[in-house]
N, C-alpha and C positions, 0 to 999 in steps of 0.2 A: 360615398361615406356610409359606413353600414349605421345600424339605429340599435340601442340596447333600450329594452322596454323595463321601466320601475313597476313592478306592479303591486300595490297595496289597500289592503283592504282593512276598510275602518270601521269602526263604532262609538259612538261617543270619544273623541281622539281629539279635542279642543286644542289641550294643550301641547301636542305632542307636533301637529303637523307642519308647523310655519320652521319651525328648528328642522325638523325632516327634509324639509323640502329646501330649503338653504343650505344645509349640508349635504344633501345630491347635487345642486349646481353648484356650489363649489369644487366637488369632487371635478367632474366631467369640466370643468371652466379650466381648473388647474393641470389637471393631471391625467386627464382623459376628454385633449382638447378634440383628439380624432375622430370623435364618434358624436353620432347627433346622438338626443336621446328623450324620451316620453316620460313622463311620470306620470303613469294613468290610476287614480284612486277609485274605489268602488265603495256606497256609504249606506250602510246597513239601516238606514232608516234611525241616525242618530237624532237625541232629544237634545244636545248639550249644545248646539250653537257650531257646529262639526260643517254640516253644507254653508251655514253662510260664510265660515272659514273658508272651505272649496272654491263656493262662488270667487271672491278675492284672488283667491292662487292663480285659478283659471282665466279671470282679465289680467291679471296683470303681467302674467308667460303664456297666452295663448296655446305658442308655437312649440312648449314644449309640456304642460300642466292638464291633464283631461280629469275627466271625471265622470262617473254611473253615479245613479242616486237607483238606489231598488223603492219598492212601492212600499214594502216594508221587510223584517226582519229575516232572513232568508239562513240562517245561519252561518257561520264561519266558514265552513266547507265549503257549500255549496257558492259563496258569496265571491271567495276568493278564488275557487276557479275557472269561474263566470272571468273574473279580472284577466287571469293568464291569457284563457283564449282569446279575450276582445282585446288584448294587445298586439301590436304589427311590427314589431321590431325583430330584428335578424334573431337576437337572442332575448329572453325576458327574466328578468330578477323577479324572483317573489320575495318579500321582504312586510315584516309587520308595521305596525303603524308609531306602535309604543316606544320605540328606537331602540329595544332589546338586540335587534338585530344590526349589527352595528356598520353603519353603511361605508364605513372606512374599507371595507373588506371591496369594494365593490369593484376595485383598483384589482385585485389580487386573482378577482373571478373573472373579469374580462382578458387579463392576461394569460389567462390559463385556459379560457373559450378560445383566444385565437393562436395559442399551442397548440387544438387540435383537439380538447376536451369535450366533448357535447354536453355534457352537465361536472359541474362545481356545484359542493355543496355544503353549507355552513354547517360544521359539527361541534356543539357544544364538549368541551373538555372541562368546564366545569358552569356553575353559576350561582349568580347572589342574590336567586329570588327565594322563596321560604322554603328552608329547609325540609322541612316535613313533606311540600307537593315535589320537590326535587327526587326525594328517597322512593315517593311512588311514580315516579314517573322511571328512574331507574331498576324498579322491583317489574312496574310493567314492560321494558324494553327486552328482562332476562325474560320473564314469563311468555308473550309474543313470539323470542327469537327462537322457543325450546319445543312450541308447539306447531309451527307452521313450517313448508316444506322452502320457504324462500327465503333467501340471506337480508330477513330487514336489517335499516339501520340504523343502532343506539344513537340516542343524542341527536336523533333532526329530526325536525318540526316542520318544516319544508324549504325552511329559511337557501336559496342557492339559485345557482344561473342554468337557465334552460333553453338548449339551442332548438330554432325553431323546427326541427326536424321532429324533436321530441313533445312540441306542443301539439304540433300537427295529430301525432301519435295519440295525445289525450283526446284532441277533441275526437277523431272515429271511436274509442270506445262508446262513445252516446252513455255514459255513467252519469247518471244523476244523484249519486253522491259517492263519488269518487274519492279515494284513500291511498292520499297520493303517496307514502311512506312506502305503501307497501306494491305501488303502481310504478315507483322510480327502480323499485328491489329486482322487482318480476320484470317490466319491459324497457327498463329504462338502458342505457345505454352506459359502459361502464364509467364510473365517475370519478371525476376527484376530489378528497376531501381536503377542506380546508376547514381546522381548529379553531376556537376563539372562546373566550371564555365572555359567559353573556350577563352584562352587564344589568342595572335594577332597573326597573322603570321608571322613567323620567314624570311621567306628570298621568292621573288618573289611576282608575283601578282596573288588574285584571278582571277581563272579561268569563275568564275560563275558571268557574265555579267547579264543584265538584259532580254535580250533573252532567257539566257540559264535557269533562273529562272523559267519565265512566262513559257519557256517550261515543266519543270518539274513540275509546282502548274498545269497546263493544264492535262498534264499524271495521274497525280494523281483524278484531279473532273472527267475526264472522264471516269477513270476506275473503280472508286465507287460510283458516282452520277450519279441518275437520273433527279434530281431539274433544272438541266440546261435547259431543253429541256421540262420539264412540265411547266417552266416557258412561254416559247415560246409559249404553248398552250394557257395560263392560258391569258396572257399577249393578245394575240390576241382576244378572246374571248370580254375579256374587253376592250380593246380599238372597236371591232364592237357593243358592246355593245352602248357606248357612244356615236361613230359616227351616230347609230338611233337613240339615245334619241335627240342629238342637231340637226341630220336632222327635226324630228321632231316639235323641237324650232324652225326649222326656218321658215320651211314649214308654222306655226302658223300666226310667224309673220308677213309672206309675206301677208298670207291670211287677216289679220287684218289692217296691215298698208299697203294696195297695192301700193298708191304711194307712199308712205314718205319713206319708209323701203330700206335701200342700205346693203344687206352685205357687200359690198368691195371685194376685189380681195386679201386682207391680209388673212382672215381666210383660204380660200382655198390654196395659199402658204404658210402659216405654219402648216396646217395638211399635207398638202405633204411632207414638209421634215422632218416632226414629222413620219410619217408611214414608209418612206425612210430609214430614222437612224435605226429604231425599226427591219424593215427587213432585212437589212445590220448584224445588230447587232446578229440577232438570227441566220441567216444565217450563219455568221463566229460562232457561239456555236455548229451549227449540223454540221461545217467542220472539227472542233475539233475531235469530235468524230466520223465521219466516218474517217477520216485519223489514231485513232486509229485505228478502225478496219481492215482499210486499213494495218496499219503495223504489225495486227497480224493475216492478212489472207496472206501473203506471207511469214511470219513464217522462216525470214535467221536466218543466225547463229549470235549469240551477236556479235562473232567479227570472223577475218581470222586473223593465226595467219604467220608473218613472220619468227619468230624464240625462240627456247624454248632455256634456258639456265639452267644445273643441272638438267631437269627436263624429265620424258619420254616422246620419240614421242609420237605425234598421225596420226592416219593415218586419220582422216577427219575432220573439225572440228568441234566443239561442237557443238549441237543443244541447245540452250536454257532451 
């Protein structure tokens, strides 16, 4: 009997996980009696009452409920692909905690895993969380798709099924903070999409702030673009360009109108803080990306784990 691994990673997720987790074994109870199946959680070092909720899950389904507790707050990324790899099933779902991602599908992805698919993946066609992060989240998916050399994909988040061929595949990158959107684009294997319009959250608040956003659109242009920083060239070249053409201009005029002629003291204070912004600006694009590089020349592990529950030790932790 093959195994399909749930994998979800949580935070503060009280309300969200006892419904989650009853609407997975109902799925596989009813209608996907064929398959055994794991729901392994990973818990970002929640304050809301989240692990003693786990603890629960984990006695009372052993055989099918596990659980990572990290030492503490390890990020979303790094947190939840820590989850992928340390799952052991034929294929693994990644799916969120909040039930945005709607596990009725999970019917539709296994069916389409054992057609022959190696990855399914959940594609938002629309949604009813705040308009305003929706518009930038569609503004950034045009911007991404127009500057990098790889077919990413609009509308997922990661939400889909991964045969284990393709996890295998993540764990040898050894990436310590891995982008998976654009990791399934480049080496993933070709997919199938599966639609669904995503539904509001059931119970707490998004996690994903606007920090945590721009962080993640940042990990992303840096690790498959080059535009950013050919810009900077490109940008510089042109603006010393013009700064000789109009020294030029001026040079003319002075020679022409000797006395009448005043530049002022405004032109020179506003190419100053015209150049200022410009160098500011590109400065912060090449700190972007060496701080990637920076966090994958030190190469830690996605996460330290405080405690496994159902699931076997390890004796070190995972390397990426």
């Amino acid at each position: 009997m093959k195994t399909v691994s749930i994998s979800v990673a949580c935070y503060n997720e009280v309300g969200n996980l006892r419904e989650l987790t009853e609407k997975i074994r109902t799925i596989f109870t009813e209608q996907l009696s064929d398959y055994n199946y794991q729901i392994l959680f990973i818990d970002n070092d929640s304050t809301d009452g989240t692990r003693d909720l786990l603890r629960e899950l984990c006695a009372e389904d052993p055989a099918h409920v596990a659980a990572i507790f990290n030492v503490h707050n390890f990020g979303s990324i790094r947190s939840s692909t820590h989850c992928l790899l340390q799952a052991t099933g034929d294929c693994v779902v990644r799916m969120a905690a909040d039930l945005q991602d709607p596990p009725e599908l999970l019917v539709e992805f296994v069916r389409a895993w054992e057609a022959g698919h190696k990855i399914v993946l959940g594609i938002k066609k629309g949604s009813r969380e705040n308009p305003i992060v929706y518009g930038i989240r569609k503004l950034y998916y045009a911007l991404i798709r127009h500057i990098t050399d790889i077919n990413h994909i609009d509308n997922f988040v990661g939400f889909g099924l991964y045969d284990r061929s393709f996890i295998e595949t993540l764990r040898s990158l050894h990436d310590p903070m891995p982008y998976l959107r654009g990791i399934v684009a480049e080496l993933g294997f070709k997919y199938k999409p599966v639609y669904y319009l995503q539904p509001e959250r059931k119970s707490g608040k998004s996690k994903f702030n606007f920090y945590r956003l721009y962080d993640y659109a940042m990990l992303g242009i840096t690790s498959y673009s080059k535009i950013p920083l050919r810009l900077a060239t490109f940008a510089g070249a042109s603006i010393a360009f013009v700064s000789f053409l109009l020294g030029i201009v001026y040079l003319i005029l002075k020679l022409v109108h000797w006395y009448t002629f005043r530049a002022g003291i405004a032109p020179l204070l506003i190419g100053m803080f015209f150049l200022g912004a410009v160098q500011l600006l590109f400065i912060g694009i090449i700190g972007e990306y060496i701080l990637n590089i920076n966090t994958r020349v030190l190469n830690r592990p996605l996460v330290i784990e405080e405690e496994r529950i159902n699931l076997p030790p390890t004796e070190q932790p995972d390397k990426p």
